[in-house]
N, CA and C atoms as an extended XYZ file, in Angstrom:
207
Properties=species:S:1:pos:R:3:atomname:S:1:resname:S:1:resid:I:1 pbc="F F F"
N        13.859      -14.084      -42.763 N   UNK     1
C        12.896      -14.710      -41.888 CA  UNK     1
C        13.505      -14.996      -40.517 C   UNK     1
N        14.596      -15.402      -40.586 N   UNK     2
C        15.315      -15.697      -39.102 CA  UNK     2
C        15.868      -14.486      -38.336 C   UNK     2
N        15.471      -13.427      -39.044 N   UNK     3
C        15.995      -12.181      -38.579 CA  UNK     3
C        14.556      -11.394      -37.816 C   UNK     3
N        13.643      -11.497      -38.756 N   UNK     4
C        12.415      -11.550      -37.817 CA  UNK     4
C        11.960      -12.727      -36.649 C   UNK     4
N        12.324      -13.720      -36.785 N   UNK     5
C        12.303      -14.923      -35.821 CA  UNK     5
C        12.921      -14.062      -34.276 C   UNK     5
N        14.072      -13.824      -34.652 N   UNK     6
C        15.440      -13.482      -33.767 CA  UNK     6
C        14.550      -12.246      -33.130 C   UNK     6
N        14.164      -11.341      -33.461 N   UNK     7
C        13.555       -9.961      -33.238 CA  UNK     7
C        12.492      -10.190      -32.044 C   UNK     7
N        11.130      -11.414      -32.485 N   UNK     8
C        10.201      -11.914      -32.401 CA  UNK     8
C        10.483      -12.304      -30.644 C   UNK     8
N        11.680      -13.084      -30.695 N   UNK     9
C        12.377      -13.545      -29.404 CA  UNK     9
C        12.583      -12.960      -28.193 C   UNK     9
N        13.710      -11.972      -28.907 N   UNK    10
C        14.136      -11.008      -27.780 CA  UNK    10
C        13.139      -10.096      -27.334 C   UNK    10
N        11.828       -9.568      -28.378 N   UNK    11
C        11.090       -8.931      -27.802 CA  UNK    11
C        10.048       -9.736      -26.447 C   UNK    11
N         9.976      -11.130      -26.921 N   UNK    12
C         9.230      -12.211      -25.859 CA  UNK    12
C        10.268      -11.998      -24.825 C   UNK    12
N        11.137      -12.158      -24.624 N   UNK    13
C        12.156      -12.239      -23.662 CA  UNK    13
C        11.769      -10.964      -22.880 C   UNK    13
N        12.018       -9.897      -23.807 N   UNK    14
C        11.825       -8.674      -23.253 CA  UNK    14
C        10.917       -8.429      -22.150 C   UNK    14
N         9.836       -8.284      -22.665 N   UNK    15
C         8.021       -8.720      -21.945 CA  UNK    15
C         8.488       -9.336      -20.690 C   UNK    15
N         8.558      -10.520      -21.123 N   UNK    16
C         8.766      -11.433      -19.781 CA  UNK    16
C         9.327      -11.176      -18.641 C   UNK    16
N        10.878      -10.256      -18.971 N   UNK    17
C        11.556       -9.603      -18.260 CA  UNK    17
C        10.954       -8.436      -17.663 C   UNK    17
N        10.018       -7.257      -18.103 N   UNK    18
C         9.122       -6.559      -17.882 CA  UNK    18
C         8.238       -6.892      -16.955 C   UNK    18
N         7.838       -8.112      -16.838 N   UNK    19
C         6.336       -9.059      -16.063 CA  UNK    19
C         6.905       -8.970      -14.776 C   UNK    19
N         7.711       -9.794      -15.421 N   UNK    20
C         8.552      -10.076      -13.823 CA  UNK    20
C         9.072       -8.727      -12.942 C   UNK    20
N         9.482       -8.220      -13.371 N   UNK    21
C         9.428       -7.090      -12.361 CA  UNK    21
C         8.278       -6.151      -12.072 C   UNK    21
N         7.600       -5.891      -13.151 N   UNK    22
C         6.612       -5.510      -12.449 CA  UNK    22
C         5.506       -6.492      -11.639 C   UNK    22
N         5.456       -7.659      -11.429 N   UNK    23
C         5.543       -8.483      -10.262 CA  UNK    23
C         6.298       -8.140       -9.316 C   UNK    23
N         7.271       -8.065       -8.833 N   UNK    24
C         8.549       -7.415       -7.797 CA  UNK    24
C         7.740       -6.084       -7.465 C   UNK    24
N         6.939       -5.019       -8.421 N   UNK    25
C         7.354       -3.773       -7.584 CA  UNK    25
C         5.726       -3.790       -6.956 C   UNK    25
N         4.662       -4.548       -7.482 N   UNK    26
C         3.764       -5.120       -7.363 CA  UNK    26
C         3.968       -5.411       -5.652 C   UNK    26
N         4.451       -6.585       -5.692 N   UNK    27
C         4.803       -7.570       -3.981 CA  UNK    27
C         5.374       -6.262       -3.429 C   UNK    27
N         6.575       -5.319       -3.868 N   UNK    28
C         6.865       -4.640       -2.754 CA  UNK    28
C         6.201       -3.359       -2.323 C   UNK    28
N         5.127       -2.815       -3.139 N   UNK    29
C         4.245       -2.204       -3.129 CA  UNK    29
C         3.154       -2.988       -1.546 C   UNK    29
N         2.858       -4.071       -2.052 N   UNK    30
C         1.881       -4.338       -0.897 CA  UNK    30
C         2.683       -4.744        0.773 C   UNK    30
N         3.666       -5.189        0.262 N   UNK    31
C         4.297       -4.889        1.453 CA  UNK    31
C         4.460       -3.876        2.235 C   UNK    31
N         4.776       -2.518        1.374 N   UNK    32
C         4.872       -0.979        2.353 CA  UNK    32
C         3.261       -0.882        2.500 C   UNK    32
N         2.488       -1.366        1.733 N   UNK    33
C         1.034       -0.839        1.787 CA  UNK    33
C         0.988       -1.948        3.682 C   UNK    33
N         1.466       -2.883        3.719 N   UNK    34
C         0.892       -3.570        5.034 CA  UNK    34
C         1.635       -3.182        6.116 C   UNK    34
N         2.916       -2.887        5.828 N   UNK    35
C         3.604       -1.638        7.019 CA  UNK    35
C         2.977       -0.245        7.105 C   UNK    35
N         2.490       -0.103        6.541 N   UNK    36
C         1.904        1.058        6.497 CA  UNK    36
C         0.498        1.060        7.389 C   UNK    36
N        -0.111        0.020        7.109 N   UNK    37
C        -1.295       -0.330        8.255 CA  UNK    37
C        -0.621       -0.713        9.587 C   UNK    37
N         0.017       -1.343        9.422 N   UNK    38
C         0.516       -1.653       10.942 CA  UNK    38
C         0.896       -0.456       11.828 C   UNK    38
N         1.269        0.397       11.021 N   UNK    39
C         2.008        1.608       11.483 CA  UNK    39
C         0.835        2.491       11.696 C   UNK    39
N         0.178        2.896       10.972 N   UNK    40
C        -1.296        3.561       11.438 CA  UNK    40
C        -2.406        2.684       12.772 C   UNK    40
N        -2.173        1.763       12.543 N   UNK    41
C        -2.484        0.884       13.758 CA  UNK    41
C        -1.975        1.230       15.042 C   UNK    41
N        -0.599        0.797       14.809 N   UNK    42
C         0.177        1.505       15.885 CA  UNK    42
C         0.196        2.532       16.650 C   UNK    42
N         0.090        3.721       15.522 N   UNK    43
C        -0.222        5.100       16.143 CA  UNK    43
C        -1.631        5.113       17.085 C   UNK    43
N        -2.601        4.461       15.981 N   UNK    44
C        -3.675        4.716       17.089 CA  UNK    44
C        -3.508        4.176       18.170 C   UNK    44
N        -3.112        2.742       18.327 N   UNK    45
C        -3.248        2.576       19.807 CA  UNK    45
C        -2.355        3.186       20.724 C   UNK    45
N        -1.249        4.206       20.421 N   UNK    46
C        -0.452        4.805       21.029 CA  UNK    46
C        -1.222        6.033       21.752 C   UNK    46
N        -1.805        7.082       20.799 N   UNK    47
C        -3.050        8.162       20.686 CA  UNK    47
C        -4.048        7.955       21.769 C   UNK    47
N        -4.638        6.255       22.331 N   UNK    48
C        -5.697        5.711       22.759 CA  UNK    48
C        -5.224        5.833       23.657 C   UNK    48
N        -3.964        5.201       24.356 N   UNK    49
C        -3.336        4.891       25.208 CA  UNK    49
C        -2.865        6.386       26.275 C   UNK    49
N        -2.124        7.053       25.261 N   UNK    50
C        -2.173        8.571       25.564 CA  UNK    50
C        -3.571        8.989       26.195 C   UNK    50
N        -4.667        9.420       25.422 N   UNK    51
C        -5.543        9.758       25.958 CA  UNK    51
C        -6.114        8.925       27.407 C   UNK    51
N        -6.476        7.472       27.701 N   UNK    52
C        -6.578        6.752       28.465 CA  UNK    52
C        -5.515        7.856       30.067 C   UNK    52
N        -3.822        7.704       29.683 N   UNK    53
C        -3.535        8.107       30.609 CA  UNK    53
C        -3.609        9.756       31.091 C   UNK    53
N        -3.961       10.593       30.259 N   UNK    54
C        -4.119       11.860       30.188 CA  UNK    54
C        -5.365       12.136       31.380 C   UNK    54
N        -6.511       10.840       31.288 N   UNK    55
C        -7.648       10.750       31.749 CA  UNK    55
C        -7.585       10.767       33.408 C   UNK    55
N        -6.448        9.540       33.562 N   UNK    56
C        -6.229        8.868       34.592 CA  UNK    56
C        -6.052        9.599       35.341 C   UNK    56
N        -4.735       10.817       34.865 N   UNK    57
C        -3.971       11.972       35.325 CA  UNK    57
C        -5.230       12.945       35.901 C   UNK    57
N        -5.927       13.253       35.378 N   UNK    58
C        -7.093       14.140       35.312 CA  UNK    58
C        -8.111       13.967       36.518 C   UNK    58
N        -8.324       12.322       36.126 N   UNK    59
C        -8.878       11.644       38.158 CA  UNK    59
C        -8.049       11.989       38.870 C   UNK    59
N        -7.119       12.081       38.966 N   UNK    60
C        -5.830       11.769       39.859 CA  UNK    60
C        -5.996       13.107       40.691 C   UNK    60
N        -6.024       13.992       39.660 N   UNK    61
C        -5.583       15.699       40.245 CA  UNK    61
C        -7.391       16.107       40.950 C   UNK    61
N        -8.258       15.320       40.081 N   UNK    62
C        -9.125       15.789       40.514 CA  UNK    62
C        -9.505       15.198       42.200 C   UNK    62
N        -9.142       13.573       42.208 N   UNK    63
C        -8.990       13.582       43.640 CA  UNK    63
C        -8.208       13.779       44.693 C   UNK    63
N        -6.826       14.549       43.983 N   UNK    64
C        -6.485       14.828       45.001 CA  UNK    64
C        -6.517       16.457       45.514 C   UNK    64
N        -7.301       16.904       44.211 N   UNK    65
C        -7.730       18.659       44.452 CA  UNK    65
C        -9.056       18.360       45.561 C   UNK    65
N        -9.845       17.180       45.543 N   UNK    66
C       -11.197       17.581       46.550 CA  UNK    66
C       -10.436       16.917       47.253 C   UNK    66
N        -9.595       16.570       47.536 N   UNK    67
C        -8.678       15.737       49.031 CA  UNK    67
C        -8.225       17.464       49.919 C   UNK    67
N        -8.035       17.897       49.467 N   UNK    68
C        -6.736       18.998       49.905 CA  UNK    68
C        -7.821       20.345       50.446 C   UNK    68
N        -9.293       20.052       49.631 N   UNK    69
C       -10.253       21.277       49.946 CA  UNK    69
C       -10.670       21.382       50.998 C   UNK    69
């Protein structure tokens, strides 16, 4: 009986030990999941920003192509 007791234990232990980390890979899972938005965030407003000055460039040449005509 104390040999099943003993068994009974370490397998609870076990589990527990199991929980808990998969808690850990859980938290570090949502962590890359929220760097991961930030980072797609990022890009876009980089992309936006790009385009914005691509635009600017584009006035630029265009007034200074009817300047020069």
């Amino acid at each position: 009986m104390a040999r099943i007791s003993n068994s009974i234990q370490e397998e609870t232990r076990s589990i527990e030990s199991i929980n808990l980390q998969k808690e850990t890979v859980v938290k570090v899972i949502e962590e890359i999941t929220a760097v991961s938005q930030q980072t797609t965030a990022s890009s876009e407003e980089i992309a936006s920003s790009m385009e914005e000055q691509a635009a600017s460039s584009n006035d630029w040449r265009n007034i200074r192509s009817s300047l020069h005509s």
